[in-house]
Backbone of each chain as ProteinMPNN parsed JSONL, in Angstrom:
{"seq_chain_A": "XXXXXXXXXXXXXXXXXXXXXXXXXXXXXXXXXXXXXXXXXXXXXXXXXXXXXXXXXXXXXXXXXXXXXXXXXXXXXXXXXXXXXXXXXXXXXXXXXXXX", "coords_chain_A": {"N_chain_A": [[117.826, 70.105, 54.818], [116.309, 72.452, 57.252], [113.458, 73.725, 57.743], [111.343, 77.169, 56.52], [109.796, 78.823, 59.203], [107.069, 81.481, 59.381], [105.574, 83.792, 61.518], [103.997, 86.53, 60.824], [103.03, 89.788, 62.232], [100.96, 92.315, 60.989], [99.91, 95.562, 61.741], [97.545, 97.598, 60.739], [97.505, 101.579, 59.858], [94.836, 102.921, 61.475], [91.552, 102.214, 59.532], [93.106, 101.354, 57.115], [93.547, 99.072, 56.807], [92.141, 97.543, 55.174], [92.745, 98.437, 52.175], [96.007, 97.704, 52.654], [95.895, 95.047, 52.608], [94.719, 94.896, 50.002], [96.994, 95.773, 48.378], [99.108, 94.041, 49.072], [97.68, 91.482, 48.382], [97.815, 92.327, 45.556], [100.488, 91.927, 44.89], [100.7, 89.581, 45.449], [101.215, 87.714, 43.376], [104.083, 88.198, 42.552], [105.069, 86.439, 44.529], [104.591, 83.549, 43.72], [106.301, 83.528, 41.825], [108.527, 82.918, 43.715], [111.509, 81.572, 44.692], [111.434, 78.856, 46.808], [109.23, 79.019, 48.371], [106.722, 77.826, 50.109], [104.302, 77.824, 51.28], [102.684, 81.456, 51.752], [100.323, 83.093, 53.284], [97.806, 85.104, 53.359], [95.963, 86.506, 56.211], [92.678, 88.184, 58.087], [92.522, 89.615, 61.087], [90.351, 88.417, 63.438], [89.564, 89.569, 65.594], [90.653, 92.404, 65.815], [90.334, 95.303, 64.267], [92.503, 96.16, 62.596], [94.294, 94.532, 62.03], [96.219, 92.289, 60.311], [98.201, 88.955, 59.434], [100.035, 87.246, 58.531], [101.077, 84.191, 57.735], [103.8, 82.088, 57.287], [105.622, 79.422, 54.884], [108.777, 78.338, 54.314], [111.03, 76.766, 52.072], [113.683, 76.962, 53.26], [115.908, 78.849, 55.991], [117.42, 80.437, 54.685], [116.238, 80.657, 51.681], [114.241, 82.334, 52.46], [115.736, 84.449, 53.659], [116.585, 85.465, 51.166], [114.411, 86.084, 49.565], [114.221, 88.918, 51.082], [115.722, 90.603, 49.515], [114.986, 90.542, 47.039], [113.671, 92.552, 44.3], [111.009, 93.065, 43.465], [109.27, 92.507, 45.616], [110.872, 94.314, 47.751], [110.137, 96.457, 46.826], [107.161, 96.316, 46.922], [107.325, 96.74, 49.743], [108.231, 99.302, 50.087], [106.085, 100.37, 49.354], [103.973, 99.932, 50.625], [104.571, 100.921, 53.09], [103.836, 103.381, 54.346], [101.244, 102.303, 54.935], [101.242, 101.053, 57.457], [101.206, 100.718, 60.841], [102.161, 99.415, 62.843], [104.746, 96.632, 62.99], [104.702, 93.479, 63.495], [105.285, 89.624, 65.427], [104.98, 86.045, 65.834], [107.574, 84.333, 67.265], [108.031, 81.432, 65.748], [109.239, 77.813, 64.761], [109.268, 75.749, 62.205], [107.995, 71.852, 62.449], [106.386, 69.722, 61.302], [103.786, 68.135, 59.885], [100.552, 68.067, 57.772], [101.195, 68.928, 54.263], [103.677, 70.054, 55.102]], "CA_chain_A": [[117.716, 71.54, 55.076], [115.632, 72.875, 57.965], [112.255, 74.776, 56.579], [111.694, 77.854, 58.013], [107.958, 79.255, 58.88], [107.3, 83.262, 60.195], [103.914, 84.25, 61.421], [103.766, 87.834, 60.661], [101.377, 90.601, 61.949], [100.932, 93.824, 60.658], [98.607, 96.305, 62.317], [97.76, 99.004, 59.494], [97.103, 102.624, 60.547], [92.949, 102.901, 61.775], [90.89, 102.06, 58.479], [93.885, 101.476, 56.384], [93.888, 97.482, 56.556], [91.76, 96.878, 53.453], [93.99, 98.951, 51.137], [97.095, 97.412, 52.814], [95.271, 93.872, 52.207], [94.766, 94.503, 48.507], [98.414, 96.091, 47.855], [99.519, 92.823, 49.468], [96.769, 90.43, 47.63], [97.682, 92.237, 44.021], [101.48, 91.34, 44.618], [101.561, 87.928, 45.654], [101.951, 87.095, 42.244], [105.459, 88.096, 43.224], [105.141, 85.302, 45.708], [104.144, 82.374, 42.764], [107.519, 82.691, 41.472], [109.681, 83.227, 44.722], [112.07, 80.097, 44.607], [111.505, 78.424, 47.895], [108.144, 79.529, 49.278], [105.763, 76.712, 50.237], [103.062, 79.277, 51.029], [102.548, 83.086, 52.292], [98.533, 83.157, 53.361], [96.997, 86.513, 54.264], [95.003, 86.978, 56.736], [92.328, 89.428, 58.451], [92.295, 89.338, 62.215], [88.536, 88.709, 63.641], [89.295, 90.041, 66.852], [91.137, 93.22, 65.688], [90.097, 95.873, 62.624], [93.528, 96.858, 62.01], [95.902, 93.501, 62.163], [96.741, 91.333, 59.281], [98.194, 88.203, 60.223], [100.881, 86.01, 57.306], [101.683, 82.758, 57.744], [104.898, 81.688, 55.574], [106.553, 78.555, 55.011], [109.699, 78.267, 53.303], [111.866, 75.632, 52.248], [115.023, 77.218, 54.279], [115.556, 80.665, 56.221], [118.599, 81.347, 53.379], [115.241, 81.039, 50.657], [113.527, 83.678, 53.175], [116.4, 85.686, 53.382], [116.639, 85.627, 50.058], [113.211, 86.88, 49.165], [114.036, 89.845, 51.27], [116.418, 91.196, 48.5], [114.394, 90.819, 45.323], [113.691, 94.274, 43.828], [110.077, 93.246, 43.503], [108.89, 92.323, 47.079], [111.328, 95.773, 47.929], [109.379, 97.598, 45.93], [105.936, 96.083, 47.316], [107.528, 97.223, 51.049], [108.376, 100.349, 49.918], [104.77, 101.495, 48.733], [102.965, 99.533, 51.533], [104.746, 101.166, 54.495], [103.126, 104.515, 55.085], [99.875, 102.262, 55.39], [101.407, 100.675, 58.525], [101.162, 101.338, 62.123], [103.418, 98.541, 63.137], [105.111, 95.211, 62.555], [105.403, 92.048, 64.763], [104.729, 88.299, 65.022], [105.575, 85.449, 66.69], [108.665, 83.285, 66.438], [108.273, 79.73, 65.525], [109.885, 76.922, 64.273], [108.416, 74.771, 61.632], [108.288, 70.896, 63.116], [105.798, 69.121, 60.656], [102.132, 68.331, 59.41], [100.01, 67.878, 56.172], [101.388, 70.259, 53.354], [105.426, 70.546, 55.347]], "C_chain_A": [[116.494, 71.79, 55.943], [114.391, 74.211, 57.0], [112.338, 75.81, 57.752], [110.361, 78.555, 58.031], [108.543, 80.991, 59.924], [105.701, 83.659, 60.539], [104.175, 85.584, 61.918], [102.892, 88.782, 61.325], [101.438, 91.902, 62.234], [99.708, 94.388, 61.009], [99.022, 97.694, 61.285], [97.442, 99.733, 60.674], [95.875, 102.379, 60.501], [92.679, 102.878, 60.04], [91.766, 101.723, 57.565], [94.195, 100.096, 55.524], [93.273, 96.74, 54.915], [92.882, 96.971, 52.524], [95.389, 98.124, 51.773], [96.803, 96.077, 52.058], [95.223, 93.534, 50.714], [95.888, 94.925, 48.037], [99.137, 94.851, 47.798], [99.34, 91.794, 48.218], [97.222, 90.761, 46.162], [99.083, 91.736, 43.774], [102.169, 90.122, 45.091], [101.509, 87.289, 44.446], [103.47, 86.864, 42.201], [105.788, 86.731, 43.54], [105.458, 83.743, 44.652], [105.468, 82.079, 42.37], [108.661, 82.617, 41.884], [110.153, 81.726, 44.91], [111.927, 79.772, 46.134], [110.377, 78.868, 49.026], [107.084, 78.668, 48.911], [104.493, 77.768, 50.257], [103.635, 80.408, 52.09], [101.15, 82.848, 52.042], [98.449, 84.271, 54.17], [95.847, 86.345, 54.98], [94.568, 87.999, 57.608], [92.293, 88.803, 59.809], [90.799, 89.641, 62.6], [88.02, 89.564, 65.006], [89.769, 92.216, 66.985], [90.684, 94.019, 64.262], [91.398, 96.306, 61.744], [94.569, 95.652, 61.764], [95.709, 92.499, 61.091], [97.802, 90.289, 59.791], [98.653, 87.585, 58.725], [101.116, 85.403, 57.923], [102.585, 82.024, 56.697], [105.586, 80.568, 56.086], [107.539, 78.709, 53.902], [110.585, 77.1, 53.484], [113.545, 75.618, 53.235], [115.045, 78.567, 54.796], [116.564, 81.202, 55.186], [117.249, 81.62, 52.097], [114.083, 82.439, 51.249], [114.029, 84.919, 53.114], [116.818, 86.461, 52.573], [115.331, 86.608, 49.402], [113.22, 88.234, 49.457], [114.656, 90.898, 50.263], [115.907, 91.379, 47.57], [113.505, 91.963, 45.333], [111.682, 94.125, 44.139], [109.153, 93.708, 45.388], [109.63, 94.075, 48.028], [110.541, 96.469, 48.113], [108.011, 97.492, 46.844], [106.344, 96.899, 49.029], [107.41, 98.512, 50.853], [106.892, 100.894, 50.097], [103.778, 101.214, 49.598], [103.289, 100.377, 53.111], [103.896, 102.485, 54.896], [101.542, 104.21, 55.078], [100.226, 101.342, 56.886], [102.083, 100.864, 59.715], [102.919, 100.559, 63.547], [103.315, 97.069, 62.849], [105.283, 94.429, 63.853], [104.89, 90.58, 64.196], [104.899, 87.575, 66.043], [106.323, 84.485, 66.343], [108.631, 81.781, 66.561], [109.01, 78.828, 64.77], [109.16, 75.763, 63.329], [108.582, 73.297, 62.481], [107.384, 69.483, 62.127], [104.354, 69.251, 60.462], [102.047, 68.088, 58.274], [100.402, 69.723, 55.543], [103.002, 70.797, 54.311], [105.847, 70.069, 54.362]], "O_chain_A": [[115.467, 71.342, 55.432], [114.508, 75.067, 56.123], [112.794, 75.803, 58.896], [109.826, 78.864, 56.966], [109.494, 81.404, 60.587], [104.826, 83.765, 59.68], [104.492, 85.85, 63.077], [101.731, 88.611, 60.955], [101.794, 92.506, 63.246], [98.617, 93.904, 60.706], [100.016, 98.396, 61.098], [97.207, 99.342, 61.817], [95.505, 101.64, 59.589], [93.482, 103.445, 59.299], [91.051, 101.725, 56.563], [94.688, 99.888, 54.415], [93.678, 95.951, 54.062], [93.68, 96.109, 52.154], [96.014, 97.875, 50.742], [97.357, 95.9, 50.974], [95.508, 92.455, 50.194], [96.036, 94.417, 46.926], [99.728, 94.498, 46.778], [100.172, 91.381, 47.411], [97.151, 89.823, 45.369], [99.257, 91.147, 42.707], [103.332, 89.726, 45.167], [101.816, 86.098, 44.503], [104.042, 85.807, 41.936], [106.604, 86.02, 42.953], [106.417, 83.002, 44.865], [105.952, 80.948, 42.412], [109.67, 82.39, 41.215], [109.38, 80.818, 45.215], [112.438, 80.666, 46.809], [110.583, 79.021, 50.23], [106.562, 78.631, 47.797], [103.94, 78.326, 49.309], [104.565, 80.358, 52.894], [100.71, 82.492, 50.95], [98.861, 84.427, 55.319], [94.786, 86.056, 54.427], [95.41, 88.774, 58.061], [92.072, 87.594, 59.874], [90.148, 90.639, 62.292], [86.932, 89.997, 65.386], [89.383, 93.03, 67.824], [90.687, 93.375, 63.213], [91.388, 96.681, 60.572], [95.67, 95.928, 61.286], [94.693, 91.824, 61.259], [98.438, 90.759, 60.735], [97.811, 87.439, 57.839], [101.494, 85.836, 59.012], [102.252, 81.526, 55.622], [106.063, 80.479, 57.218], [107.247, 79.118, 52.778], [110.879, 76.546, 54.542], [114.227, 74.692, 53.675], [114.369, 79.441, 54.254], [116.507, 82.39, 54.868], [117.24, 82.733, 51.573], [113.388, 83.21, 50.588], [113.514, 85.992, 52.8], [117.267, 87.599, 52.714], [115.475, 87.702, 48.857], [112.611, 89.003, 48.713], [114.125, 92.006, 50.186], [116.196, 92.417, 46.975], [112.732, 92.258, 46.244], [111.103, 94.923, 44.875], [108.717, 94.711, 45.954], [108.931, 94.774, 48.762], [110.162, 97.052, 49.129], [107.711, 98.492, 47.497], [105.481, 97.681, 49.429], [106.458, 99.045, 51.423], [106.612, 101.767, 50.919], [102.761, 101.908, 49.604], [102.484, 100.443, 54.04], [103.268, 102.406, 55.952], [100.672, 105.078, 55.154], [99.195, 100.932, 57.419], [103.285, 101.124, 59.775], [103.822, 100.876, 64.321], [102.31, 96.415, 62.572], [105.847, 94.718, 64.909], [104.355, 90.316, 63.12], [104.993, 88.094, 67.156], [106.068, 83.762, 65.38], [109.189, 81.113, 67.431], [109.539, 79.437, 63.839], [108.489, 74.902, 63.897], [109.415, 73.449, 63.375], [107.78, 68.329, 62.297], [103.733, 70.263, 60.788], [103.031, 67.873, 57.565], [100.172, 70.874, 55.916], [103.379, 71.953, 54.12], [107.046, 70.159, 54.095]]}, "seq_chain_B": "XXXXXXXXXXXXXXXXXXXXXXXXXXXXXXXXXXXXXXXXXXXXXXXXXXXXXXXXXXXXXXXXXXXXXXXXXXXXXXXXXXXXXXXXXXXXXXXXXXXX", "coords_chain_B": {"N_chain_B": [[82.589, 79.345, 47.724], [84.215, 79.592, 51.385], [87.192, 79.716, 52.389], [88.752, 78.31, 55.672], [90.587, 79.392, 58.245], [92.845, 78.667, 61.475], [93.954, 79.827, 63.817], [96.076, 77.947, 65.889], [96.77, 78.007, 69.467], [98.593, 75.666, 71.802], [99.031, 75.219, 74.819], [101.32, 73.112, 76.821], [101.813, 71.421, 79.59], [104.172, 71.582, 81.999], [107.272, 70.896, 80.526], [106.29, 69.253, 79.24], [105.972, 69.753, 76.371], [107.532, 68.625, 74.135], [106.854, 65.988, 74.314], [104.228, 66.259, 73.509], [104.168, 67.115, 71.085], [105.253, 65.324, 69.477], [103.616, 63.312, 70.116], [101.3, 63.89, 68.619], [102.531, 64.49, 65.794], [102.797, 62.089, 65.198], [100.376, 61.353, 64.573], [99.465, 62.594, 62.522], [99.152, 60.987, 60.036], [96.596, 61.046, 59.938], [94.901, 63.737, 59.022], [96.234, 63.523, 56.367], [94.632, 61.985, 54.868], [92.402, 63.434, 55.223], [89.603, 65.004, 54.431], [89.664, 68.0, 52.655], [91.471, 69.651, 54.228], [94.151, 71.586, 53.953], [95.92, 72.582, 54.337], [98.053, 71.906, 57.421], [100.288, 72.837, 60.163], [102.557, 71.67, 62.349], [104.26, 74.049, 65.189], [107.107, 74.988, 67.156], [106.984, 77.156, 69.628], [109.203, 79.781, 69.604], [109.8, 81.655, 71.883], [108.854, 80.459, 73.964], [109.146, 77.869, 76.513], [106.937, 76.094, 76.564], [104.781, 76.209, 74.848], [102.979, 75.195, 71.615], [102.478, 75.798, 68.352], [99.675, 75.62, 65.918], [98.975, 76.534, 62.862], [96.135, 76.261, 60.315], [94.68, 75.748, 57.446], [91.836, 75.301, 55.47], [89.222, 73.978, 53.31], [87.162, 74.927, 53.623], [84.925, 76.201, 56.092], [83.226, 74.026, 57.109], [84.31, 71.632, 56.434], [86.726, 71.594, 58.369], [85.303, 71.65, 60.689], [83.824, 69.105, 60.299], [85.977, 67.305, 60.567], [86.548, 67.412, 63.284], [85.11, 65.725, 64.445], [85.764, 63.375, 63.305], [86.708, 59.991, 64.048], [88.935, 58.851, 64.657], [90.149, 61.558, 65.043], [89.422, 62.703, 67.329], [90.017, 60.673, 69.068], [92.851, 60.791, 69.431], [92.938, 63.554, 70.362], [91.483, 62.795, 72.925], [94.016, 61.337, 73.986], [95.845, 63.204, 73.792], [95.333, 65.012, 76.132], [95.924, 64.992, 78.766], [98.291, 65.927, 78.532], [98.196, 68.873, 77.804], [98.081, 71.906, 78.737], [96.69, 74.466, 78.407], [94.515, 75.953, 76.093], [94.499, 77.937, 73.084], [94.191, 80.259, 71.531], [94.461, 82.704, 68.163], [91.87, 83.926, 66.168], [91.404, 84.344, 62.947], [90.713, 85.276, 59.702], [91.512, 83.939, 56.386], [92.71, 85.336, 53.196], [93.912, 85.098, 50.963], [96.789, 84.356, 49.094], [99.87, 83.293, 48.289], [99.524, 79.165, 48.06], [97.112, 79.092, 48.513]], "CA_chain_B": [[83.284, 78.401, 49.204], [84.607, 80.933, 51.727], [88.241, 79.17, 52.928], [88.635, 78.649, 56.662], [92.011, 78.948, 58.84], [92.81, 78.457, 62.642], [95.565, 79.487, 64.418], [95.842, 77.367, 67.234], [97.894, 77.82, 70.596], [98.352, 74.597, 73.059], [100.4, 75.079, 75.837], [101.392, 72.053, 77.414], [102.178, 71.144, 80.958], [106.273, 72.36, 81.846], [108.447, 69.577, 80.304], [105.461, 68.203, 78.17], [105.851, 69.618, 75.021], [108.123, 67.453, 72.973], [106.061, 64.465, 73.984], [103.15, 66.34, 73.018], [104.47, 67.643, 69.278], [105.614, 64.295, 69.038], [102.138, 62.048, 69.753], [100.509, 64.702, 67.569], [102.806, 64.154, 64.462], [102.547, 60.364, 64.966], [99.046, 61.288, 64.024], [99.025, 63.408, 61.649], [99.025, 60.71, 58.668], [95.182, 60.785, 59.77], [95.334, 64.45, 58.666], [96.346, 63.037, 54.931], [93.036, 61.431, 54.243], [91.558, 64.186, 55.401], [89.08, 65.675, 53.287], [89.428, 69.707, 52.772], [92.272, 69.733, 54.862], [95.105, 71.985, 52.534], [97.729, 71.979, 55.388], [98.285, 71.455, 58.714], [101.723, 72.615, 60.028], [103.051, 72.473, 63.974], [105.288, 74.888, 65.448], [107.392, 75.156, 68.397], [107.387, 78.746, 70.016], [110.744, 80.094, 69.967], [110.355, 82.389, 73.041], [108.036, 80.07, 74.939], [109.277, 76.144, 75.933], [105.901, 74.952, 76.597], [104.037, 76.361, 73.33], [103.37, 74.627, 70.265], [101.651, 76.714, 67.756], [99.448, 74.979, 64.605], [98.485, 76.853, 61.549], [95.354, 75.091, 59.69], [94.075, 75.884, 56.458], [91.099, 74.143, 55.077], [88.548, 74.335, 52.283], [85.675, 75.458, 54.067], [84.588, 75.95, 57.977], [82.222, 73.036, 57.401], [85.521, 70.707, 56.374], [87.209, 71.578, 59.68], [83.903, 71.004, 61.411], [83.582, 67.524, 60.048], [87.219, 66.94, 61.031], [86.344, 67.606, 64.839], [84.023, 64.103, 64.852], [86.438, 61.934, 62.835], [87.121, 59.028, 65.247], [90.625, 59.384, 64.87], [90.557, 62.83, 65.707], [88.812, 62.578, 68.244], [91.076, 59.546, 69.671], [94.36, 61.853, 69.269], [92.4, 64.521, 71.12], [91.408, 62.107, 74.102], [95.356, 60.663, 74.206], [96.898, 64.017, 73.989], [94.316, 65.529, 76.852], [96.743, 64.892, 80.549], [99.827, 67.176, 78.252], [97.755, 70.202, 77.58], [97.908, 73.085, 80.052], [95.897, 75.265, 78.083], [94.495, 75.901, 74.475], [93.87, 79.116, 72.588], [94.564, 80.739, 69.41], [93.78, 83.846, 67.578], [90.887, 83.879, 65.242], [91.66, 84.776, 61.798], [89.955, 84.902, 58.182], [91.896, 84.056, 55.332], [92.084, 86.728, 52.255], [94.571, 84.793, 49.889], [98.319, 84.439, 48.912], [100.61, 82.14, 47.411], [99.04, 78.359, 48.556], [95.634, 79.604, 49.159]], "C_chain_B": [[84.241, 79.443, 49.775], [85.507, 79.651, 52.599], [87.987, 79.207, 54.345], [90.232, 78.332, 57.595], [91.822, 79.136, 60.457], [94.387, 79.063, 62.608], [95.556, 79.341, 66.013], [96.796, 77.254, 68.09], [98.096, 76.779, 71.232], [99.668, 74.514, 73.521], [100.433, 74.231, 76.968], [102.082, 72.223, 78.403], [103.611, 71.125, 80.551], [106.575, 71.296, 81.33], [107.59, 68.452, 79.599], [106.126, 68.421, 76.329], [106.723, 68.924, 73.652], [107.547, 65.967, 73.028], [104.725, 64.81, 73.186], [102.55, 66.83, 71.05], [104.669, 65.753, 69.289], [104.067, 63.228, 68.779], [101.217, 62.859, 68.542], [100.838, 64.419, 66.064], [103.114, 62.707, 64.201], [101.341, 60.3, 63.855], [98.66, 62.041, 62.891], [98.713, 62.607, 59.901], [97.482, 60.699, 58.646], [94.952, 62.493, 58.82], [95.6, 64.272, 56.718], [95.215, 62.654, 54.248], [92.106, 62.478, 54.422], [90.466, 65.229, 54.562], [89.048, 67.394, 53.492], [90.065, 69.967, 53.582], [93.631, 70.037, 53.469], [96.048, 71.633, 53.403], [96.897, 72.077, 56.814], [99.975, 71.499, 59.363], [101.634, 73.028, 61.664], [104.258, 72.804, 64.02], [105.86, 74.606, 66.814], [107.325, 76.784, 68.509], [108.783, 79.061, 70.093], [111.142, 80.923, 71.505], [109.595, 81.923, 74.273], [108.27, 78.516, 74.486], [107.916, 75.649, 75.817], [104.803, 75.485, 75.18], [103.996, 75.825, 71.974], [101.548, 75.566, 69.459], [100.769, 75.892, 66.303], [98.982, 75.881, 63.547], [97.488, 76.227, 60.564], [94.603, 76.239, 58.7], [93.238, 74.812, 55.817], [89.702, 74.739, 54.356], [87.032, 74.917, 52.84], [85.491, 75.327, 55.87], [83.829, 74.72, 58.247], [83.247, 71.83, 57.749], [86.388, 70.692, 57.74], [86.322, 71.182, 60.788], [83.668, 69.75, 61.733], [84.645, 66.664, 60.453], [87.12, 66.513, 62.676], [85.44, 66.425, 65.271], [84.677, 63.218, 63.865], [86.76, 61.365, 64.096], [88.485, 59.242, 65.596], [91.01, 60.246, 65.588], [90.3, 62.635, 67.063], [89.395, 61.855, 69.691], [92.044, 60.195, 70.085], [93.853, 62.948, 70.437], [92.365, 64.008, 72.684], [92.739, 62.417, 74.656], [95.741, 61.604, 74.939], [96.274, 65.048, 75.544], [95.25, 66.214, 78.411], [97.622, 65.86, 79.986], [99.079, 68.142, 78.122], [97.367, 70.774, 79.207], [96.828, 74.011, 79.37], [95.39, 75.185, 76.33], [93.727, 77.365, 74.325], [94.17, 79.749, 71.441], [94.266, 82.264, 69.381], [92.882, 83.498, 66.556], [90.986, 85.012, 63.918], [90.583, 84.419, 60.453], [90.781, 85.028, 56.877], [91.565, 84.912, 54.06], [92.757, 85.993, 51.577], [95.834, 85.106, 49.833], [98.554, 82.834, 48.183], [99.841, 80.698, 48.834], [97.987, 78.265, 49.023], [94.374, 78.873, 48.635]], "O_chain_B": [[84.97, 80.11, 49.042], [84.932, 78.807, 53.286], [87.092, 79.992, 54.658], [90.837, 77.26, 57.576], [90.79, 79.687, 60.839], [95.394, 78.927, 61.913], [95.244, 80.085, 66.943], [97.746, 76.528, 67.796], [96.943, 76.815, 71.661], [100.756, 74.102, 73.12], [99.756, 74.452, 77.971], [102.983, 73.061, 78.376], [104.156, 70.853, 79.482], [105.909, 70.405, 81.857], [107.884, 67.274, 79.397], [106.526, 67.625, 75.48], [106.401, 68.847, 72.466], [107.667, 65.064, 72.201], [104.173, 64.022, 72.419], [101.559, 66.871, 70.32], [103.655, 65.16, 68.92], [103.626, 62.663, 67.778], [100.549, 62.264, 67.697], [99.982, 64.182, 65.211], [103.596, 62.256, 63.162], [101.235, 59.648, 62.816], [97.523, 62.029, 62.421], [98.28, 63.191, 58.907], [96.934, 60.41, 57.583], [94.813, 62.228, 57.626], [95.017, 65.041, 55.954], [94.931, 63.028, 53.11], [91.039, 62.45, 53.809], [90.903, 66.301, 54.142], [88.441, 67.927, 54.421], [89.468, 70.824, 54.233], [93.982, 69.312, 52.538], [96.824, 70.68, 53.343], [95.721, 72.239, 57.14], [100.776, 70.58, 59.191], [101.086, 73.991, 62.201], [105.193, 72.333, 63.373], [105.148, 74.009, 67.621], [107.59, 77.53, 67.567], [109.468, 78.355, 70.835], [112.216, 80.908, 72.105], [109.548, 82.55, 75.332], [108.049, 77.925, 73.43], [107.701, 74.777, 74.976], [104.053, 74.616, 74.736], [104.953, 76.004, 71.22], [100.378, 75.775, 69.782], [101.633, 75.524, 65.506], [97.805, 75.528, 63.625], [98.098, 75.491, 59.789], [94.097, 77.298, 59.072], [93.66, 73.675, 55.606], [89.167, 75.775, 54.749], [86.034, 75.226, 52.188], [85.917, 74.447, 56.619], [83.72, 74.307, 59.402], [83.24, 71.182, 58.795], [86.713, 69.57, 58.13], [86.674, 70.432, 61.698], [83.407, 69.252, 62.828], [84.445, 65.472, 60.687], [87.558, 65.467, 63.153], [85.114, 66.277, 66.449], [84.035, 62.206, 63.584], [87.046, 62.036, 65.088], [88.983, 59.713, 66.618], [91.835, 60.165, 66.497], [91.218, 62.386, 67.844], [89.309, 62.224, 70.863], [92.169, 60.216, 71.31], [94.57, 63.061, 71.431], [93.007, 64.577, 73.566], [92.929, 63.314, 75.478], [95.998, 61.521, 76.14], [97.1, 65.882, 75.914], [95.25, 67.337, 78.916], [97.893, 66.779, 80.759], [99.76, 68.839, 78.875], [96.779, 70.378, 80.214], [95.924, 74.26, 80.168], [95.906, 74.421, 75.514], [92.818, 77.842, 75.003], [94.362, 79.187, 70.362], [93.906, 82.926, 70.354], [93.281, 82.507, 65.943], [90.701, 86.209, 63.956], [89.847, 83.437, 60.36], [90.778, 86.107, 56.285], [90.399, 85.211, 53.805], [91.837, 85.844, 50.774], [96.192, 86.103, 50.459], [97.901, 81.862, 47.801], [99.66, 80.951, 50.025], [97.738, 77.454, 49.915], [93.26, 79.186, 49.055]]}, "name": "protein", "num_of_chains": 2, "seq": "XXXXXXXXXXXXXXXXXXXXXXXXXXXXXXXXXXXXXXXXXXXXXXXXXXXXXXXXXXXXXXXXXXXXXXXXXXXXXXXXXXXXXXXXXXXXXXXXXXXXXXXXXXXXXXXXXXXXXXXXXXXXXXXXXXXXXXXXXXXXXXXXXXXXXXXXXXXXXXXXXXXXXXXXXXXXXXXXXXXXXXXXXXXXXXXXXXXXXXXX"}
């Protein structure tokens, strides 16, 4: 099965990124018991005050696409969106390394 | 201990980059021994042929530091030198998530 990685990045609204950061940070517990997620790592952008920046591996994009359905993670979208300005990333392909 | 991550661009000369993912993950069992090295994962770009993207997480900025004068590395770095067209990244600071 092909893994499947996503590098994320969310630009909150001006000042907003902390609070988005800890909404995030209090529900990756979520994350701990999502079947098929090698990691999800948050990070702050050093060049930007507003952009957050995930890095996710997963064991397949069906365990990704999967995650998008569960009520929890939903829920976490739901209550995080009116702190963000917009979504993007860039599309890659996992290929290997320490910790694939 | 304040975590430290990279996200590193290298865009290799037109019609390099599968030799250049490739000599890279020859090398990567150096990478394994590596001390304070959590992962290490390369990407291909999906909307760019010559891009390969890395993701590096590692226990401290010092541990990545100390990485940059292993011989090995260092060796790999030389090798891979004639395929790189460019190198650049974004500069990020890890906050935590699942694998952190």
């Amino acid at each position: 099965m092909e893994k499947y990685a996503m590098f994320g990045k969310l630009t909150a609204k001006p000042g907003q990124r902390d609070e988005l950061a800890r909404m995030m940070l209090e529900s990756s517990g979520t994350l701990e018991d999502m079947e098929g997620c090698i990691y999800y790592i948050l990070h702050e952008a050093e060049d930007n005050p507003d952009d957050l920046w995930i890095t996710e591996l997963w064991e397949s994009k069906e365990a990704h696409a999967a995650s998008l359905k569960n009520e929890k993670v939903l829920e976490l979208i739901g209550r995080c969106r009116h702190l963000i300005a917009e979504a993007g990333g860039i599309k890659v392909r996992p290929i290997g390394g320490k910790g694939f």
